[in-house]
C-alpha positions in Angstrom: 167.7 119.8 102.1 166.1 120.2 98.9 167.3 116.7 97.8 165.8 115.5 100.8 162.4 116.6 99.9 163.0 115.6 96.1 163.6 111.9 97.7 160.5 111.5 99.4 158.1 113.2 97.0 159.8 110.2 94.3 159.8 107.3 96.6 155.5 108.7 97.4 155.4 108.1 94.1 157.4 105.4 93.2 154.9 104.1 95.7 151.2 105.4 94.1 152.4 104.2 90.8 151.4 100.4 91.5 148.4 101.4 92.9 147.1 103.9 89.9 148.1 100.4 87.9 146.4 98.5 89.6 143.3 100.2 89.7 143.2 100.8 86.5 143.6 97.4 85.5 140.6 96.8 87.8 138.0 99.2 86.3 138.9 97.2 82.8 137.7 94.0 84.2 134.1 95.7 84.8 131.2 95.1 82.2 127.9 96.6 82.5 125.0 94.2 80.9 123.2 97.6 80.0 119.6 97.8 79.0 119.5 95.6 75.9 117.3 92.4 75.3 118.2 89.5 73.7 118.0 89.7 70.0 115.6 86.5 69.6 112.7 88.1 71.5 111.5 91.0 69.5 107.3 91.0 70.5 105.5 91.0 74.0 102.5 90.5 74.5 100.5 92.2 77.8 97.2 90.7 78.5 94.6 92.0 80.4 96.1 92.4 84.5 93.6 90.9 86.7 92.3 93.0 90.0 92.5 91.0 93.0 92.6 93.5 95.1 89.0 94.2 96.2 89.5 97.9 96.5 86.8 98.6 93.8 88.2 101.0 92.1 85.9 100.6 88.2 88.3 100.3 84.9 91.6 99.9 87.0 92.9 96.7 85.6 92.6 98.0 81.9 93.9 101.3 83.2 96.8 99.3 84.4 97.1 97.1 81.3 97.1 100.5 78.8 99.8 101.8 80.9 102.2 99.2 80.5 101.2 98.4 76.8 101.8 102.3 76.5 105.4 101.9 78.3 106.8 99.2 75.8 105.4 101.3 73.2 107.7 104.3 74.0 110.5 102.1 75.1 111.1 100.6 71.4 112.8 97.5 72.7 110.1 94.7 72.2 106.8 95.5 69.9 103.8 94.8 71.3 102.2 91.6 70.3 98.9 89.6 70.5 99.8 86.2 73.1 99.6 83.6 70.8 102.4 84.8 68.3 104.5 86.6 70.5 107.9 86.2 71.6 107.4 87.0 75.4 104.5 88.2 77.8 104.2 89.9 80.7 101.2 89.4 82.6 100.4 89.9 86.0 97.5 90.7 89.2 96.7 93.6 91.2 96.7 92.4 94.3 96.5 94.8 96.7 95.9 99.1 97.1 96.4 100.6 100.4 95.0 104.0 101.0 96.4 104.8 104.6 97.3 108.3 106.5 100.6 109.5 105.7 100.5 112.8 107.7 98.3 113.4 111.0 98.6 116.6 112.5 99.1 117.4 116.7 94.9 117.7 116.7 94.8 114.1 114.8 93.5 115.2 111.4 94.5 113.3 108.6 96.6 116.0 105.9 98.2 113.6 103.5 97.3 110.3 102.4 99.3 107.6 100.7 98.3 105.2 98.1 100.4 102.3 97.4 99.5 99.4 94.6 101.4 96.1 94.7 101.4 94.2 91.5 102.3 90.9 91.0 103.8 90.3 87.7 106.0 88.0 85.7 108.2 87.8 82.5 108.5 85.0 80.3 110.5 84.0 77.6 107.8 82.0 74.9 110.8 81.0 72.7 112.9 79.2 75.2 109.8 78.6 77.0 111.4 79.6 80.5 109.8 82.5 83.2 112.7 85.0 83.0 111.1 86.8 86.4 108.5 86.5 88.5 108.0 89.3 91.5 105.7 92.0 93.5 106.3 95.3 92.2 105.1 98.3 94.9 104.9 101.6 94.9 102.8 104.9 95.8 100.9 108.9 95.1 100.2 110.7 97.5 97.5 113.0 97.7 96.2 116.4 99.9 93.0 116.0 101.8 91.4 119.0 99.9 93.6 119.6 97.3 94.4 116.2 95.2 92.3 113.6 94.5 92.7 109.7 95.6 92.6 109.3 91.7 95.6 111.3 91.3 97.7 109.6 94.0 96.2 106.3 92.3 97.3 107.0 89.1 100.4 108.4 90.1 101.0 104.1 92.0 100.0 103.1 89.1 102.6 104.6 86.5 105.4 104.5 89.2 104.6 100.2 88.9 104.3 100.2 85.2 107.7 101.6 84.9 109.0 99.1 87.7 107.7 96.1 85.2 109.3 97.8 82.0 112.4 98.5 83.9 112.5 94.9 85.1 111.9 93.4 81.6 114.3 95.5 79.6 117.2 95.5 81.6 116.6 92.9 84.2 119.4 90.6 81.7 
């Protein structure tokens, strides 16, 4: 009986083991592109983001435009750059901030609040001349009625979409 067992417990295997090779061999064939830009662009420049929106908020395209300058600058993968010399840009609109209920309670009051920014923004390459991306970027804050501000939601939007951009341009390849 104990042979019997010992049979079937090597044949299992005898079984797995072209399977286990198999696999293996697959997960060789996999490459990850990582985060890593090509070597000839080194500089990007970020002009000024227009506002399109029409939601009035004062200062909120050069808010937006520090941000994303500010992101590259921590990133270390391209130096920021002024447009003419530079090896890349990414530039872009504001085109729309929504500030809409989120939560409404059983007597219809308003709670929470969401703000969402869409920005349309685009990536190109100035040294092979070629748009590497072009693409709305959305996201959102939310804020308390009472307890945060609309500016804190806002800013909030507007980080979460600078990163998006950075994100895009650093390991969009």
């Amino acid at each position: 009986m104990n042979v019997h067992v010992n049979r079937n417990t090597v044949r299992r295997k005898a079984l797995l083991l072209p399977f286990l090779a198999l696999a293996f061999a697959a997960a060789g064939c996999y490459t990850f592109t990582g985060a890593s830009v090509p070597p000839h662009l080194k500089t990007v420049a970020v002009p000024l983001f227009e506002d399109v929106s029409g939601f009035g908020e004062a200062g909120l395209r050069e808010k937006f435009t520090q941000k994303v300058i500010e992101l590259f600058r921590n990133d270390n993968n391209l130096e920021i750059g002024e447009r003419l010399t530079s090896d890349s840009v990414v530039e872009g609109s504001i085109v729309q901030i929504v500030d809409a209920p989120q939560v409404i309670t059983g007597n219809d009051i308003v709670t929470t609040r969401k703000v969402t920014v869409i920005v349309r923004a685009s990536f190109t390459d100035m040294k092979l001349r070629k748009k590497v991306w072009e693409k709305d970027f959305s996201n959102w804050g939310e804020y308390t009625q009472g307890q945060q501000t609309r500016a804190v939601a806002l800013e909030t939007a507007i980080n979460r979409v600078a990163e998006d951009i950075l994100l895009e341009t650093v390991s969009g390849w």
